[in-house]
C-alpha positions as CSV (number, residue, x, y, z in Angstrom):
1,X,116.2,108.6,72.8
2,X,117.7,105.3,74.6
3,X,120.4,105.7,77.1
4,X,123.4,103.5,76.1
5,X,126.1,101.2,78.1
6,X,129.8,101.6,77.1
7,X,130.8,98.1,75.9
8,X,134.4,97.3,76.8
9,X,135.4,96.9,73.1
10,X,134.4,101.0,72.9
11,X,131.3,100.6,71.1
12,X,128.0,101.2,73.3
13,X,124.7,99.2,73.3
14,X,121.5,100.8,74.2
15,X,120.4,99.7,77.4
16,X,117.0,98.2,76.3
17,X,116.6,95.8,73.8
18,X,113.5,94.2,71.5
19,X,113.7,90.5,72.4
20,X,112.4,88.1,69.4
21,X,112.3,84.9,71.3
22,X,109.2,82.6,70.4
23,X,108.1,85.3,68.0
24,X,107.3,83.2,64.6
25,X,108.6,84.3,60.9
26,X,105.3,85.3,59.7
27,X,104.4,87.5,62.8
28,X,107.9,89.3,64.0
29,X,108.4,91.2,60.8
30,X,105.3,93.4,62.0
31,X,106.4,93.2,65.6
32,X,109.7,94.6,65.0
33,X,108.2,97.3,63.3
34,X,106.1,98.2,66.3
35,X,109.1,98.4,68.6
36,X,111.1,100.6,66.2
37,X,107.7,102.9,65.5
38,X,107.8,102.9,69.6
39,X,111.9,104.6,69.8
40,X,113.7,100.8,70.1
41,X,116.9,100.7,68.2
42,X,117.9,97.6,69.5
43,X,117.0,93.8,68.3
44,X,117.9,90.8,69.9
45,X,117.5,87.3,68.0
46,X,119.2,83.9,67.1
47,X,119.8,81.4,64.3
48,X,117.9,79.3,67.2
49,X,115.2,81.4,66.7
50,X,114.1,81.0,63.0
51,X,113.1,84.6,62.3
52,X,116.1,86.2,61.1
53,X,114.9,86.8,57.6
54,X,111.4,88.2,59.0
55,X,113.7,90.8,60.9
56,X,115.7,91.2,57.9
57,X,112.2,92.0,56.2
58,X,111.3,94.6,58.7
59,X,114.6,96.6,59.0
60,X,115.6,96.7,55.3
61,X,114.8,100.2,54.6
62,X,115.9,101.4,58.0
63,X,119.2,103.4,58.9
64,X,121.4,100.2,59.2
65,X,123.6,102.8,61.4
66,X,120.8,103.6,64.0
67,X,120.7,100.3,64.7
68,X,121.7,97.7,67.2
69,X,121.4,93.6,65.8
70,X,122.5,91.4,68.4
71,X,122.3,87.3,67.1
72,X,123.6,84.1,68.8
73,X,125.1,81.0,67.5
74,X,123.4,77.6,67.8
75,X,125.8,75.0,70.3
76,X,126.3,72.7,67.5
77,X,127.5,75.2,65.5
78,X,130.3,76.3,67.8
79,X,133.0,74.2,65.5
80,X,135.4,76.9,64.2
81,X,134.2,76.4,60.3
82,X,130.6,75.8,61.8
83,X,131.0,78.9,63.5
84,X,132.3,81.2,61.0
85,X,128.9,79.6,58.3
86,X,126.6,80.4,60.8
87,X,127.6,83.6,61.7
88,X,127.4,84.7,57.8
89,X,124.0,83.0,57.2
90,X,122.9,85.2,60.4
91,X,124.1,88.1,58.9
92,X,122.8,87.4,55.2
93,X,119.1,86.6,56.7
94,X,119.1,89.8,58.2
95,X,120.2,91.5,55.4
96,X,122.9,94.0,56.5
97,X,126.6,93.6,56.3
98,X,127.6,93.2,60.0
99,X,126.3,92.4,63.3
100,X,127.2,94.5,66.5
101,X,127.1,91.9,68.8
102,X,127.3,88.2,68.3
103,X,127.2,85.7,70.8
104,X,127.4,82.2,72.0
105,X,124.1,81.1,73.0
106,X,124.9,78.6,74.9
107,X,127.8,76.6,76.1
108,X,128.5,73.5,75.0
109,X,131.2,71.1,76.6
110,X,131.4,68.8,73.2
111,X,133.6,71.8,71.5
112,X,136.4,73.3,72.8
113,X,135.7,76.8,74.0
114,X,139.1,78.3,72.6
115,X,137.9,76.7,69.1
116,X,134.8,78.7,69.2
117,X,136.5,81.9,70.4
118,X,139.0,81.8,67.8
119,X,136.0,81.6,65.4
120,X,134.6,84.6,67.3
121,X,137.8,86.5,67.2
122,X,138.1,85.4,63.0
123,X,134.7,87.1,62.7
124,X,135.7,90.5,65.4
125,X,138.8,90.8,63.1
126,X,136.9,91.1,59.4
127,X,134.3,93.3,60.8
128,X,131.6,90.6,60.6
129,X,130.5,91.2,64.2
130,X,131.5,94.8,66.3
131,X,131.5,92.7,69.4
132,X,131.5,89.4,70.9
133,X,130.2,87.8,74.1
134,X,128.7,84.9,75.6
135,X,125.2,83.8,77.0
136,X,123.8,81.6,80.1
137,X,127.3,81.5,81.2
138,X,128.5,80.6,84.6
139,X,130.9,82.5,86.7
140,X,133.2,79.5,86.3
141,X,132.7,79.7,82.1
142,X,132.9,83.2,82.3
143,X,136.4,82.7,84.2
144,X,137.7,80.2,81.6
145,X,136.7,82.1,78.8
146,X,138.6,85.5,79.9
147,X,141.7,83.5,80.3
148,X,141.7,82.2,76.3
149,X,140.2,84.5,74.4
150,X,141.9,86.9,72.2
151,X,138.8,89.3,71.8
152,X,137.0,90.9,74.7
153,X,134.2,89.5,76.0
154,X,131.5,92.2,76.1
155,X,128.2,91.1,77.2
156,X,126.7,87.4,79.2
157,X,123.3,87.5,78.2
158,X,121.0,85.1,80.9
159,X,118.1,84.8,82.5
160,X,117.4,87.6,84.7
161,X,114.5,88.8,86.7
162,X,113.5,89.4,90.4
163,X,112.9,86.0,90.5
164,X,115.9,84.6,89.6
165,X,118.3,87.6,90.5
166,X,121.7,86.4,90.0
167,X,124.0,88.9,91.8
168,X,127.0,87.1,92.3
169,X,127.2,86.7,88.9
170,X,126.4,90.6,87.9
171,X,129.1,91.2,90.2
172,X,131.4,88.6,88.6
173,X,130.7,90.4,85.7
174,X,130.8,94.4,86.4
175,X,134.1,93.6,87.9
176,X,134.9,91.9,84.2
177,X,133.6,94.9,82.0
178,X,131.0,92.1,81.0
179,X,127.6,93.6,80.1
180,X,124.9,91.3,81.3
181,X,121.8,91.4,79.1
182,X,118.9,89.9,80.4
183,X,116.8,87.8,78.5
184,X,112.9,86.6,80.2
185,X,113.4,90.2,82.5
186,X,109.6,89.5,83.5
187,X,110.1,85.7,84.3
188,X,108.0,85.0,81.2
189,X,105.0,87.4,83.1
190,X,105.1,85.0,86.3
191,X,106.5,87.7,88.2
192,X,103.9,90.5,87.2
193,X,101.6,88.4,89.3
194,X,103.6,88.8,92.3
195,X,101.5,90.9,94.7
196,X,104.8,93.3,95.9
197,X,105.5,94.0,92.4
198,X,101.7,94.9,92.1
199,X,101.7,97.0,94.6
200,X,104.9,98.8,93.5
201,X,103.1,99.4,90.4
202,X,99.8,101.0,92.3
203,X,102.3,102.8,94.3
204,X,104.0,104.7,91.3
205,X,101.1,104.5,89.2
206,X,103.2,102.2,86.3
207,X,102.5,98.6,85.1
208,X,103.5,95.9,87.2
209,X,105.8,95.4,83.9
210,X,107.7,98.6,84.1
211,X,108.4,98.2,87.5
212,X,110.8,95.1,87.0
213,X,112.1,96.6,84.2
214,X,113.0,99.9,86.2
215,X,114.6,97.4,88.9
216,X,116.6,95.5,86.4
217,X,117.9,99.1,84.8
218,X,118.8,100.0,88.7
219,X,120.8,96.8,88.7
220,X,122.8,98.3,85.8
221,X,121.0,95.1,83.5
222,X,120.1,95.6,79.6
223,X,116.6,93.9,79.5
224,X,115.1,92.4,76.8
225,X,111.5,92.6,77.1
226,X,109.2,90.6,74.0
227,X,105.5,91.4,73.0
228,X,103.9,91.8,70.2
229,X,101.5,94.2,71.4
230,X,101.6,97.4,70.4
231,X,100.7,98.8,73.9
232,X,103.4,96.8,75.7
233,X,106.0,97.5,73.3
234,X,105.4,101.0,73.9
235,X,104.8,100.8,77.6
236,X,108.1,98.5,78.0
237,X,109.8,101.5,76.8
238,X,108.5,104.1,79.1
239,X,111.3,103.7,82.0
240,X,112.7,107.5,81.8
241,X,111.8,109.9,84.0
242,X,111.0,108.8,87.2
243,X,112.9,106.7,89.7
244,X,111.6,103.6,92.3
245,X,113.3,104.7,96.0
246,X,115.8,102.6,97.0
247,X,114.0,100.8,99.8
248,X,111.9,99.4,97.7
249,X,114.6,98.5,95.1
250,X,115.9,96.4,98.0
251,X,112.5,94.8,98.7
252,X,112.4,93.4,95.1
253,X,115.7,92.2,95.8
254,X,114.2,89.9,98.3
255,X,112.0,88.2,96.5
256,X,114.4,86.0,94.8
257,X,113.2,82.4,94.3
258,X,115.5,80.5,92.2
259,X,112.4,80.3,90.1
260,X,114.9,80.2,86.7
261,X,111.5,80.0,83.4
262,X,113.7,78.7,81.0
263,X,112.7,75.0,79.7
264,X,115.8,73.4,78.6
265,X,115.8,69.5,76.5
266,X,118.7,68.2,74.9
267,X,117.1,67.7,71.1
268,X,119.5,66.9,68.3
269,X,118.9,70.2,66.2
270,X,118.9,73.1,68.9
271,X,120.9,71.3,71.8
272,X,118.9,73.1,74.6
273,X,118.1,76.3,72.7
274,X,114.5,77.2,74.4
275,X,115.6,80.6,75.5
């Protein structure tokens, strides 16, 4: 059974997540399958994404209740009507009658943030979404948004991974009630390569993958590992149980790079959406 995170709305997200990213229509339907045949309860994806109707496929005859759907609105869509349109379309692809977390996927200085949240807080008060938050957020965004919005902010979802560890910002936003959910937690695999992290993994007899995973977890971090293996899926699941010491907690701490994986361009549909 997943641990779980207390959200500051009340309601509680388990503290490992499915990520969909990159994963085509045709292909996540039997991916998502494999993660909830593994004990995940918890799907991230995104209108940005294009596979909401292949989850919708896979999790139609599942306990809607067990279940955790986390979505993300496009930055072009962050108009107040827009807003409100896509949120709906999100939730009719995936087939279920609510989402518990919606966010904003990215910012986007074009539309007013206070618009967007009082299309966020429209959607919180109609039961369309159980919470709200934000992703790839700044402190300085973060700041900004906590002063306008009406609805609590629950969760910053961004990139997060020993190689990019952003701990000024997880401090920013532990000290908020934010819930940071990390999106690329193994740098896209580059940091499975790195030869501490492969030692770790010799050391405590786990893959170089769970390692990472166990340090973001320590951090107090919801990760959101992809595959579409049915070994990883599992594997990526496997955190309970055992414990990395602290010392060498710290040394992954040290091997922060600045080495951020996400490719961001400016194209007229997405605006930036490549994470």
């Amino acid at each position: 059974m997943l641990k779980e995170k207390k959200l500051i709305t009340g309601d509680k997200i388990p503290e490992i997540g499915f990520g969909t990213w990159d994963i085509a229509e045709e292909d996540v339907g039997r991916a998502v399958e494999m993660a909830l045949e593994a004990g995940y309860n918890h799907i991230d994806t995104a209108e940005g994404y294009k596979n909401e109707e292949g989850i919708g496929r896979a999790i139609k005859d599942y306990d809607r209740e067990k279940l955790y759907l986390t979505s993300k609105v496009l930055p072009k869509n962050l108009y107040y009507d827009q807003l409100l349109e896509a949120a709906e379309r999100s939730i009719n692809k995936l087939g279920v009658d609510y989402l518990d977390l919606y966010l904003i996927h990215w910012p986007n200085p074009a539309v007013s943030l206070r618009e967007s949240l009082a299309a966020m807080n429209k959607l919180y008060q109609k039961g369309l979404v159980k919470s709200i938050g934000v992703s790839n957020f700044s402190i300085y965004q973060l700041m900004f948004a906590l002063k306008i919005t009406d609805v609590p902010i629950a969760v910053n979802q961004v990139e997060f991974h020993p190689y990019y560890y952003q701990k000024e910002l997880l401090e920013f936003c532990k000290n908020n009630d934010i819930v940071v959910t990390a999106s690329a937690p193994l740098a896209r695999t580059k940091v499975l390569k790195d030869e501490l992290i492969k030692s770790l993994a010799q050391k405590y007899d786990k893959s170089a993958a769970q390692i990472v995973l166990k340090w973001e977890l320590a951090k107090g971090v919801v990760p959101l590992p992809k595959s579409t293996s049915a070994e990883h899926i599992k594997a990526n699941l496997e955190l309970y149980g055992w414990e990395i010491e602290q010392d060498d907690l710290e040394k992954i701490d040290q091997l922060e790079q600045q080495k951020k994986v996400y490719m961001i361009s400016l194209d007229s549909e997405t605006y930036g959406i490549n994470a």
